[in-house]
C-alpha positions in Angstrom: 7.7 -0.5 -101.9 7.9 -2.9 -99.4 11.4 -4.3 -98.5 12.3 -7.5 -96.6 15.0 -6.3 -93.9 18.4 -9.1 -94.6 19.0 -11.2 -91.8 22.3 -13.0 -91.0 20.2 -16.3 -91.4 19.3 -15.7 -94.7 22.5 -15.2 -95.9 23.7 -18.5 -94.4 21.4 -20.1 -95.9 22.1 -18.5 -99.5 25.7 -19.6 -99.2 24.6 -23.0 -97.7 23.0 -23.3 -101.0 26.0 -21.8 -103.6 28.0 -24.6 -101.6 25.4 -27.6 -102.1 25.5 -26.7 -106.1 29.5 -26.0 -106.0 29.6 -29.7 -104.4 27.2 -31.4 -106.8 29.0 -30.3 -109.5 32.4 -31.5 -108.3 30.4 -34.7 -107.2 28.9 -35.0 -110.9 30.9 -33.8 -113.2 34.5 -34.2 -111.8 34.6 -37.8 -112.1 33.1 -37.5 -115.9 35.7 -35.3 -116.7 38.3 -37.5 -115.0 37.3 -40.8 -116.7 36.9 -38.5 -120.1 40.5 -37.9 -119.6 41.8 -41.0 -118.7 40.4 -42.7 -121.7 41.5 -40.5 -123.4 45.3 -40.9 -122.7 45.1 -44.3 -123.0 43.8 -43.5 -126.6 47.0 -41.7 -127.0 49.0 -44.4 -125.6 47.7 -47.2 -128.0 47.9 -45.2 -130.8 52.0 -44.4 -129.6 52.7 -47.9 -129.0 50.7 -48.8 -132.6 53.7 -46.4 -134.4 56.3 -47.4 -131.8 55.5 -50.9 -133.2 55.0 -50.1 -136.9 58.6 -47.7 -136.4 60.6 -51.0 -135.2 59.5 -53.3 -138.2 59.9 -51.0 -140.6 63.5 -50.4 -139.4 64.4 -54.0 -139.2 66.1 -55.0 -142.3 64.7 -57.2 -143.9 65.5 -60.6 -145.9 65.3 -60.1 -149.4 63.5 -62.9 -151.4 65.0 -64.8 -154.0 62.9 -64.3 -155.7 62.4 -60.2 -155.6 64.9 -60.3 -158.3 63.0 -62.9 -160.6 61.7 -60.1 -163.0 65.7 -58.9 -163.3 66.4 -62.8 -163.7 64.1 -64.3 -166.3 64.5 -60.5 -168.7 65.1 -61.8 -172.4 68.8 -61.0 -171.9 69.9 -63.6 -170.2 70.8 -67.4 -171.9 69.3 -69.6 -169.6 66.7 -67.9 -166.4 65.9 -71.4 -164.4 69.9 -72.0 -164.6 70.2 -68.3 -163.0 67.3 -68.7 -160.8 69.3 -71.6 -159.7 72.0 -70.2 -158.8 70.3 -67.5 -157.3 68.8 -69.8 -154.5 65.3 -69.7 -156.1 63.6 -72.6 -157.9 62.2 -72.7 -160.9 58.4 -71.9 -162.2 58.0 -75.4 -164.0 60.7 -78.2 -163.1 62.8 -79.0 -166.3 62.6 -82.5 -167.9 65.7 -84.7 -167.5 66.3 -87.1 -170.4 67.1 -90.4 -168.9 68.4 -93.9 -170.5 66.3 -95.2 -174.0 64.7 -91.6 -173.8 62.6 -91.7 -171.2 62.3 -88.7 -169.6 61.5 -87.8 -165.8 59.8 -84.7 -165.0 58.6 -81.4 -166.2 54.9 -82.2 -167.7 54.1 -85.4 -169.4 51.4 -86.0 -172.1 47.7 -83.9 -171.9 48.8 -81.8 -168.7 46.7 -83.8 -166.1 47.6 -85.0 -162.5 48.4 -88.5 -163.3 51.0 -87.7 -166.2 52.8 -85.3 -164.0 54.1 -88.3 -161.8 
């Protein structure tokens, strides 16, 4: 069995080399790891801000159509819906005709239903 003696050279040059790898790993895979990261958090940040925003609007209040109580308004209950949708601050579906002088009437829907009879 034959044996190479150590010498104090070869085992600078063994650490020489651990350091070389140690470095090339830092040099490679630090900033990969860094940039992973640091998308990563901005990610997380976007997706905050995203339910930060979402949070806020849903805790505004918010205006109430007049018309979100239409189904309560026009029920079969009541004596007259476009009167209470009226007064309600909505408008009506259809306008209502108005009976003027020698009954002629202005408008609401006129004859067959088309464009020009609706004027």
């Amino acid at each position: 069995m034959c044996s190479v003696p150590s010498t104090a050279d070869d085992s600078d040059s063994d650490w020489i080399e651990i350091c070389v790898i140690i470095g090339l790993i830092f040099v490679i895979f630090l900033p990969i790891a860094l940039t992973y990261l640091y998308r990563d958090r901005q990610r997380k940040n976007a997706i905050l801000q995203t339910q930060a925003a979402r949070d806020i609007e849903l805790s505004r209040p918010r205006k109430r159509s007049p018309m979100s109580s239409a189904p309560e308004l026009l029920s079969s209950e009541l004596e007259d819906p476009i009167a209470m949708l009226h007064e309600a601050g909505g408008r009506p579906l259809l306008p209502r005709p108005v009976e003027l002088e020698g009954g002629l009437r202005a408008g609401g829907r006129l004859g067959n239903g088309s464009a020009r009879d609706a004027y």
